[in-house]
C-alpha positions in Angstrom: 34.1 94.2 -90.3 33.0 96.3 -87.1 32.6 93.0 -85.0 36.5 92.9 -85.5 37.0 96.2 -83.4 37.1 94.6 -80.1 40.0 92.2 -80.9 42.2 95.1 -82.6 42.5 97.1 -78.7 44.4 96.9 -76.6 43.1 95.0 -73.0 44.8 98.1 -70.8 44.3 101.2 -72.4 41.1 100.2 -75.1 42.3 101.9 -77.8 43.4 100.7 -81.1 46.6 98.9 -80.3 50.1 101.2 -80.9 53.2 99.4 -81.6 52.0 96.1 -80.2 54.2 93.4 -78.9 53.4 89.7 -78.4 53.9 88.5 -75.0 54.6 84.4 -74.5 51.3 83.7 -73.6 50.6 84.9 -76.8 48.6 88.2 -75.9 49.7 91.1 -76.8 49.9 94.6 -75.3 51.0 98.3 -77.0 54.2 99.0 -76.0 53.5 101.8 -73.9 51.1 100.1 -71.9 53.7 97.3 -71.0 55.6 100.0 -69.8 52.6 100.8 -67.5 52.5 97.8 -65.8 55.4 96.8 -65.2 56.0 95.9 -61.5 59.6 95.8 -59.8 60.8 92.5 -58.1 63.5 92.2 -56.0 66.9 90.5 -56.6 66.5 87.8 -55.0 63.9 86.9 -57.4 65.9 87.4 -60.6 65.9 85.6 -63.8 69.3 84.3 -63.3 68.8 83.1 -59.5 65.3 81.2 -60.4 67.3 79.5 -63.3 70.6 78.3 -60.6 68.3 77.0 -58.5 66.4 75.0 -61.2 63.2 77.0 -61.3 61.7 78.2 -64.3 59.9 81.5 -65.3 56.6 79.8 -65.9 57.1 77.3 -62.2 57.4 80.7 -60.8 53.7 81.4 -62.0 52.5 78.9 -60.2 53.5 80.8 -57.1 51.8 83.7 -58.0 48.6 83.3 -58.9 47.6 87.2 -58.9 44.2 86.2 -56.9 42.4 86.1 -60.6 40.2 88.8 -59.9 36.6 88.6 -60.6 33.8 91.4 -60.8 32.6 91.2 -57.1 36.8 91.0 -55.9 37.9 94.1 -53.4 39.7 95.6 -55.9 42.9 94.7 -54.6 45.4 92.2 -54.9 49.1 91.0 -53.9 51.6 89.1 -55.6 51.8 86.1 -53.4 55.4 85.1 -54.6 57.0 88.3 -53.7 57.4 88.1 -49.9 58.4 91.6 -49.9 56.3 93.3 -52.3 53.4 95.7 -51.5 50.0 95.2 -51.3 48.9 97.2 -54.6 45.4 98.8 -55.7 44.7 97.2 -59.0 42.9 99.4 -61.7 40.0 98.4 -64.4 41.3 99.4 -67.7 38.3 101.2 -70.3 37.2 97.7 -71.8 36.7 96.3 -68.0 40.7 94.1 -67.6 42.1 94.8 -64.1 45.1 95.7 -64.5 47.9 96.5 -62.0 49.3 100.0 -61.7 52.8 101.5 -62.9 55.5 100.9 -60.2 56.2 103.1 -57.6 59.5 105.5 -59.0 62.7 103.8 -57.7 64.4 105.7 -54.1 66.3 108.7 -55.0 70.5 108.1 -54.6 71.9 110.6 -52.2 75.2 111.8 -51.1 77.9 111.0 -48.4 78.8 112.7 -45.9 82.4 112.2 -48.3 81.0 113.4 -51.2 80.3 110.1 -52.7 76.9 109.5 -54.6 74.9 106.3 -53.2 72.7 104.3 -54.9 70.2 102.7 -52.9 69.8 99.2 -52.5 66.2 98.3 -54.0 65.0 95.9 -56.5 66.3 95.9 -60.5 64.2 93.3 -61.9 60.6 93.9 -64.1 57.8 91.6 -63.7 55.0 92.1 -66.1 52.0 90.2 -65.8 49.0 89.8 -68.9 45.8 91.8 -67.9 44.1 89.0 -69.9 44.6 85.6 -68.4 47.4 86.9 -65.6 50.3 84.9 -66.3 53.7 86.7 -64.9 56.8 86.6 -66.2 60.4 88.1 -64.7 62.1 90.0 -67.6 65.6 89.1 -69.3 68.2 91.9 -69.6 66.6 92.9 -72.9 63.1 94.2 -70.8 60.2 94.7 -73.3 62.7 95.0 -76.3 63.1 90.9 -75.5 59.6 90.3 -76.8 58.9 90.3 -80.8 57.1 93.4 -82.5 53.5 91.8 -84.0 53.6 93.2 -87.4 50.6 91.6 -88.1 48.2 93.0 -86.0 49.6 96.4 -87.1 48.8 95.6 -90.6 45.6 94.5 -89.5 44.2 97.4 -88.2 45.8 99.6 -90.1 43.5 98.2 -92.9 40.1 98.3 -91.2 41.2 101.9 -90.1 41.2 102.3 -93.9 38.3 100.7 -94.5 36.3 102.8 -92.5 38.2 105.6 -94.3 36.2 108.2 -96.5 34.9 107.2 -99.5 37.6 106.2 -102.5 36.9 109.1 -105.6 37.5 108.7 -109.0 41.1 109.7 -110.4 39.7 110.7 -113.7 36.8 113.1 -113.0 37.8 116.7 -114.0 35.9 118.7 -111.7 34.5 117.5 -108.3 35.4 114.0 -108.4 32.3 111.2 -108.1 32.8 108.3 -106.0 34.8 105.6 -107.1 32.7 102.1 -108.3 35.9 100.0 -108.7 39.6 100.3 -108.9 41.8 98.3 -111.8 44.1 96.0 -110.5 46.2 96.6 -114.3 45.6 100.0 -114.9 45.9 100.9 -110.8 43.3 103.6 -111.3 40.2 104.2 -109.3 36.8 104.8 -111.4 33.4 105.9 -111.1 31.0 104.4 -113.4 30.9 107.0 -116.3 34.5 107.0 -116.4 34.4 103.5 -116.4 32.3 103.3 -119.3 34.2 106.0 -121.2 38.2 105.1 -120.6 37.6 101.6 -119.7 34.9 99.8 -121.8 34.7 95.8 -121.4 36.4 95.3 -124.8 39.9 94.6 -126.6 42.6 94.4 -124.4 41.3 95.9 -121.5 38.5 93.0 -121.0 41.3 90.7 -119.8 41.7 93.7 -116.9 40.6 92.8 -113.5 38.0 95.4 -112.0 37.8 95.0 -107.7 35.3 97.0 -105.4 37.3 99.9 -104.4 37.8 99.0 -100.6 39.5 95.9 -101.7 41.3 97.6 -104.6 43.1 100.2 -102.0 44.3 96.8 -100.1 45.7 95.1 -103.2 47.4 98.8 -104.1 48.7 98.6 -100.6 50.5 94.8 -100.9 54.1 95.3 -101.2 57.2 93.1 -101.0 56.8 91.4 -97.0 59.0 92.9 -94.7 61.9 91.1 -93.3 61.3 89.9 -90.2 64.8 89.9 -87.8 65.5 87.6 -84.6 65.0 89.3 -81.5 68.0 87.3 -79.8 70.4 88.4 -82.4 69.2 91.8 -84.5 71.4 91.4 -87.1 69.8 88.2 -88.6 66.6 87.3 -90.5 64.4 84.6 -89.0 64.9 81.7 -92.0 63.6 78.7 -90.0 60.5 77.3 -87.7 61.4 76.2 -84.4 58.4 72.8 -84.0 59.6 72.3 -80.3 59.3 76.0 -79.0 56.9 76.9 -81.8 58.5 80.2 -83.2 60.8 81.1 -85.6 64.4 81.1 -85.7 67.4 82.5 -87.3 70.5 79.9 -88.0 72.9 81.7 -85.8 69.7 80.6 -83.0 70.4 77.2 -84.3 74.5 77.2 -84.4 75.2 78.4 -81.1 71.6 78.9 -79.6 69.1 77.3 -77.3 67.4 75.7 -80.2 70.8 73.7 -81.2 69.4 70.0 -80.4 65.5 71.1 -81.6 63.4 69.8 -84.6 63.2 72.6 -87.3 61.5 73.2 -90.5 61.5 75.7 -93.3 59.4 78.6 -92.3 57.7 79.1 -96.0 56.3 75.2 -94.9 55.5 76.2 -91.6 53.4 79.0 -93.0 51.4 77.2 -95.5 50.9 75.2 -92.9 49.6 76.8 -89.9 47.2 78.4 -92.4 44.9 75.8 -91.7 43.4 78.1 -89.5 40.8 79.0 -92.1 38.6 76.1 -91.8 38.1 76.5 -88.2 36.8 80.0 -88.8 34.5 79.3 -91.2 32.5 76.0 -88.7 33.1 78.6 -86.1 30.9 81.2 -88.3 27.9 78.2 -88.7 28.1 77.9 -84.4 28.1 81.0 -82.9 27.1 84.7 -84.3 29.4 86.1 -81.4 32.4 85.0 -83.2 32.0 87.2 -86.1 34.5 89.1 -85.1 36.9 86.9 -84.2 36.2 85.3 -87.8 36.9 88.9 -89.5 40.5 89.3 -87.3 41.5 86.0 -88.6 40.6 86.5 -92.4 42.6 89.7 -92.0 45.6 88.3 -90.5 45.5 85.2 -93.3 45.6 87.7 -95.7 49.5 89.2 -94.7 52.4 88.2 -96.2 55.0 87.9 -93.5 55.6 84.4 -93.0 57.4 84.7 -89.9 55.3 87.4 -88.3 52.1 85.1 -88.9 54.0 82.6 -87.2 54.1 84.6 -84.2 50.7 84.8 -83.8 49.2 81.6 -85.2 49.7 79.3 -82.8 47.4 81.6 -80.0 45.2 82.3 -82.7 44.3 78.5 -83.4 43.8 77.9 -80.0 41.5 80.4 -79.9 39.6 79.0 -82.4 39.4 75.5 -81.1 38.2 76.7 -77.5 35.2 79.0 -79.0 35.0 75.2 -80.9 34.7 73.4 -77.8 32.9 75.7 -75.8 29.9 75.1 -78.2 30.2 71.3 -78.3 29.8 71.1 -74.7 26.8 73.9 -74.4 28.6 76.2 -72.0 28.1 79.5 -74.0 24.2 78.2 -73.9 22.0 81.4 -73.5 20.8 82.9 -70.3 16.8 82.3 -70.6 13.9 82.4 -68.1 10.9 81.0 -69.1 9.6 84.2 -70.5 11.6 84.8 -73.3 12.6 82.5 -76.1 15.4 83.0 -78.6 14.9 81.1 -82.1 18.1 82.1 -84.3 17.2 81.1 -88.1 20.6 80.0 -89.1 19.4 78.8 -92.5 20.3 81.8 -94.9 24.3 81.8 -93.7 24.5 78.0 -94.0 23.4 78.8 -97.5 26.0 81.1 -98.5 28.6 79.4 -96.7 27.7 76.4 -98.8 27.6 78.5 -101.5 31.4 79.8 -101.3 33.6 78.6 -104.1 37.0 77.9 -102.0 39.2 77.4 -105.1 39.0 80.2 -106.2 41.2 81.4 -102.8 44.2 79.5 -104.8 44.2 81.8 -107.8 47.7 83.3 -107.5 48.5 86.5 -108.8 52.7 86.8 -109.9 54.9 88.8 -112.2 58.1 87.7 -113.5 61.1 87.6 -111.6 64.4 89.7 -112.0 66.4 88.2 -109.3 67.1 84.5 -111.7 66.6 86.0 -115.1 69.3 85.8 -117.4 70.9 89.9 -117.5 69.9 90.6 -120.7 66.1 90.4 -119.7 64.4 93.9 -119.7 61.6 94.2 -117.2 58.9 96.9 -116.6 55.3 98.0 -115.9 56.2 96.3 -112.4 57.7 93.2 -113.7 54.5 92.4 -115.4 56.3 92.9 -118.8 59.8 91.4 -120.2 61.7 92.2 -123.6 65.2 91.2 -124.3 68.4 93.6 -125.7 69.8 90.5 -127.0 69.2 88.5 -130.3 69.5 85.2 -128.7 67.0 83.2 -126.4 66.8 84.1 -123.0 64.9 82.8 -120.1 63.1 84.7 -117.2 60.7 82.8 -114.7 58.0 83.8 -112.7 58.1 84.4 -109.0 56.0 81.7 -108.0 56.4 77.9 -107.7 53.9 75.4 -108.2 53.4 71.9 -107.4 49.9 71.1 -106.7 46.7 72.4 -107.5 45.4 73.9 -110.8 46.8 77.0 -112.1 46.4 79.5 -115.5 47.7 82.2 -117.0 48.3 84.2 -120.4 50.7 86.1 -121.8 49.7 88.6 -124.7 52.3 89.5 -127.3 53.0 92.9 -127.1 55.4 93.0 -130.1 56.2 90.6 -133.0 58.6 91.3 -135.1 60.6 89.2 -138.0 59.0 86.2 -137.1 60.6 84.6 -134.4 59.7 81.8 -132.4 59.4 82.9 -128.7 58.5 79.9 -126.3 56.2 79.2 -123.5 55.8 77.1 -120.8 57.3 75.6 -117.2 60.5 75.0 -115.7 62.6 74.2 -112.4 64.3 76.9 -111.3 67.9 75.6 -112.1 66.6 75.7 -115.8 69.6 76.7 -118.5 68.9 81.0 -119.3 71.1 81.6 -122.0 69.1 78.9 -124.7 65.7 78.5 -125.8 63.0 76.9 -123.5 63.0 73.7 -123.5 66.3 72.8 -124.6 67.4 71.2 -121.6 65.7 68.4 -119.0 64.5 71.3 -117.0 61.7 73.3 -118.9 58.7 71.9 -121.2 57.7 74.5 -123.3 55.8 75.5 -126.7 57.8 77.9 -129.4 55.5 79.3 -132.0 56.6 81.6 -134.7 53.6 83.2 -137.2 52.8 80.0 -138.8 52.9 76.6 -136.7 54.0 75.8 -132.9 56.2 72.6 -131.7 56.5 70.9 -128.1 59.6 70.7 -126.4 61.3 69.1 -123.6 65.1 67.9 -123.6 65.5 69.3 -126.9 62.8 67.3 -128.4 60.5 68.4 -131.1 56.8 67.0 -131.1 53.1 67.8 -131.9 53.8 70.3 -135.3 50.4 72.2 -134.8 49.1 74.6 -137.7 48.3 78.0 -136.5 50.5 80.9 -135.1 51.0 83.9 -133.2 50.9 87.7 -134.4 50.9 90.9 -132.3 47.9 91.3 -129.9 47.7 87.5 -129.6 47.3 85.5 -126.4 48.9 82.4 -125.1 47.2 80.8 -122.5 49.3 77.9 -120.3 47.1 75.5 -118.1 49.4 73.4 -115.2 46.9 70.9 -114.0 47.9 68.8 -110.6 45.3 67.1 -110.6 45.7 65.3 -113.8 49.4 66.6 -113.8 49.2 67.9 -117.0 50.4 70.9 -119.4 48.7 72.2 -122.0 49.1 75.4 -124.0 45.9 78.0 -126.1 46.4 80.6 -129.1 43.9 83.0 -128.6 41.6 81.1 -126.4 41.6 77.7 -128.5 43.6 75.1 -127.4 47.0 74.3 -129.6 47.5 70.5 -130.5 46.9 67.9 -127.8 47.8 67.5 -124.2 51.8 68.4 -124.6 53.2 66.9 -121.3 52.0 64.4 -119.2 53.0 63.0 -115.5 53.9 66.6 -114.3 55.2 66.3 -110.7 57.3 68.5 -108.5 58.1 72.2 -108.4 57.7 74.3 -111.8 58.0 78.1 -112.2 56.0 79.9 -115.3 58.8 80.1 -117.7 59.1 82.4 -121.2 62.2 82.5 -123.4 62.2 85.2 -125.8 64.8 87.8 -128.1 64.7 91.6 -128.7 61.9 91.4 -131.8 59.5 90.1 -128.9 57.7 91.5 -125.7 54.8 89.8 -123.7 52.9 90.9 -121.0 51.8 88.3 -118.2 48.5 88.2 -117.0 47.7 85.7 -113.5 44.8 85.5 -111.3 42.4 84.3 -114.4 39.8 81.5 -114.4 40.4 78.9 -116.9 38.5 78.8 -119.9 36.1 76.4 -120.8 37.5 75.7 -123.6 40.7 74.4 -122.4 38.3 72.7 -119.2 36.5 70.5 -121.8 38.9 69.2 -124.3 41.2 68.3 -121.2 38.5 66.7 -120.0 38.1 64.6 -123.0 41.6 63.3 -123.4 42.6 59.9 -122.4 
């Protein structure tokens, strides 16, 4: 991850970015250094008198060109569309960016001969203009609190600051602890190998525990519920939509009343998935060019948040990005500088190999827990809403947190506690699925209830497929959506139970359970499917 450093610092001060903001040309600048280099304009060259006279902020930039320095410039430059500006000394910032120098401090009000203070008569407006590809812009009334915070680049470096952190130590060594081999995604503990070995062998329940190199254990540990991200032209409300004309998103009081009234929108979640497509440019970028290997690492990072809207901010420059390295290498303008003395032979072979190698579906494995905001109230949750019980003796439904409707997905639930035999159920449903009855009594969930003895399908309060064989404490049901063959079938214990039980599965489903008091299950996502269930699939008609 160290070719990442350079895009993580800032282009004025070359340091680690601080409270970065996102500028419209889609750079972005600590918020102290924005301060820095901001320039005063005068009145006359306002927001609101460009806009009566029909000229935008970004016509204006045509005007003013800043002289786009170059390495063998004077060192000096003016802004050609402010008559009355100064000629100013620009500066070269630590990672070689000229960049202009904080205004000079306003003129001083003095008094009257009356008594009266004066305020002089001087210019009120901020220009600030990108140290990377000098575009200008005249600030709103808002100033720098006008342009959006990127959280994402924050989260970014925050974890390769981590990562080049001091070694992770074991939690369970008694006396000087060793360090740590991997970290327990279940458990949420940090182990060196004998530890491992000794309070975590690969057996009984605990081989169904997912074991992660300890760098990317202390990430996963970090992943909490994504921040809400709020509009920056009205604070009080959440962005909720994607604007496809300006390319940002929007709250709906922006789209009641705002400038984005009469534009096409879309949901953001879309959006997101969406722009995500980002991916495969980075990895024919990695095959082209060794020099983007740290562009490639910024990106996997920033793929990896969870803030929809806040990767929205960025995406956009960051795809373009990623097609210009693109076409700079199709048309042979980043070709080395060689004289006939020296030859460069770059043996690309063995990183085509393992990016041939790379297994990209296992990227869709979704990890999820169970979800307390639509479960019916008599649900009880805990070990982080991985595990649900009931305080009731009837049925009741809780859902996962995650919706699918393409791909393959799998997970298992193991039974926890069993006791007078009843008959908890198992499946998918839509999200408006009845709570208060068993799974699959209505047109909205397809399930399989098993007691100790046997297991049933049902959909629409339809019994099929009796199927010898129950469940018991320490069991494991395994439920296998399959897109591709839209299909949902159901294991005991790693043995798949009956045939096929639905077929011509299409839409949105949501992991479902319905259970009562006597029973607790504990979900388990992220897993591979077994092979078992792969072949006799396979071998249906």
């Amino acid at each position: 991850m160290e070719e990442m450093e350079e895009e993580l610092k800032c282009p004025v001060c070359g340091s680690f970015y601080r409270e970065p903001i996102i500028l419209p040309c889609s750079h972005s600048l600590c918020v102290a250094c924005a301060r820095n280099i901001l320039v005063q304009t005068p009145d006359s060259e306002s927001p609101q008198s460009r806009r009566a006279s029909g000229v935008s902020d970004y016509d204006y930039l045509d005007l003013d060109k800043m002289s786009l320095y170059s390495e063998a410039d004077s060192g000096y430059g003016s802004y050609g569309g402010f008559a009355s500006a100064p000629t100013t000394p620009c500066q070269k910032s630590p990672n070689g960016v000229r960049v202009f120098p904080p205004a000079m401090p306003p003129p001083q009000p003095h008094h009257h001969s009356s008594g009266a203070l004066l305020l002089p008569h001087g210019p009120r407006n901020s220009c600030i203009t990108c140290p990377q590809c000098h575009r200008s812009l005249i600030l709103d009334e808002r100033g720098l609190r006008g342009f959006a915070k990127n959280r994402v680049l924050e989260g970014v470096i925050e974890r390769y600051q981590q990562s080049k952190a001091a070694a992770l130590r074991c939690q369970l060594c008694e006396k000087s602890p060793k360090e740590a081999t991997v970290m327990c995604e279940q458990c949420d503990v940090f182990y060196c190998e004998p530890c491992r070995l000794r309070c975590h062998p690969p057996r009984g329940p605990l081989a169904k525990h997912r074991l992660l190199p300890p760098a990317q254990g202390r990430v996963s540990r970090r992943l909490s519920p994504r921040k809400i991200s709020t509009c920056t032209d009205h604070e009080l409300e959440n962005h909720s939509m994607y604007c496809v004309q300006c390319k940002m998103p929007v709250c709906y009081q922006c789209l009641e009343e705002g400038k984005h009234s009469s534009h096409e929108v879309k949901a953001l979640g879309a959006m997101w998935k969406l722009h995500k497509v980002v991916r495969d440019q980075i990895s024919h970028c990695t095959v082209k060019l060794r020099q983007t290997t740290g562009l490639m690492e910024y990106c996997l990072e920033v793929i990896k948040e969870n803030d929809p809207s806040g990767f929205l901010q960025i995406s956009d420059a960051l795809i373009r990005r990623v097609h210009l390295t693109e076409d700079q290498w199709g048309k042979g303008t980043l070709t080395p500088r060689m004289n006939t003395d020296f030859d460069l032979n770059l043996d690309s072979a063995p990183l085509l190999q393992s990016i041939h190698q790379l297994d990209f579906v296992q990227m869709k494995v979704a990890w999820f827990a169970f979800d307390p905001g639509s479960a019916h109230s008599d649900i009880i949750f805990s070990n982080d809403n991985l595990t649900v019980t009931c305080n009731s003796y009837d049925d009741r439904v809780v859902l996962g947190k995650t919706g699918f409707s393409k791909g393959i997905h799998y997970w298992e639930l193991t039974i926890d506690r069993y006791d007078n035999h009843p008959d908890p159920a198992f499946g998918v449903a839509r999200i408006e699925v009845m709570k208060d009855v068993m799974l699959g009594k209505d047109d909205k969930a397809w399930a399989m209830y098993v007691d100790n003895n046997r297991s049933w399908f049902m959909h629409n309060n339809s019994h099929t497929n009796r199927t010898e064989g129950g469940i018991t404490k320490g069991a494991t049901v395994g439920v296998l959506l399959d897109f591709t063959r839209r299909t949902l079938t159901f294991s005991i214990n790693e043995e798949q139970q009956g045939p096929i039980a639905f077929e011509n599965m299409e839409g949105l489903f949501f992991p479902a359970v319905s259970l009562n008091r006597n029973v607790q299950v504990t979900l388990h996502t992220g897993l591979p499917v077994p092979e078992i269930c792969t072949s006799r699939t396979s071998l249906q008609p």
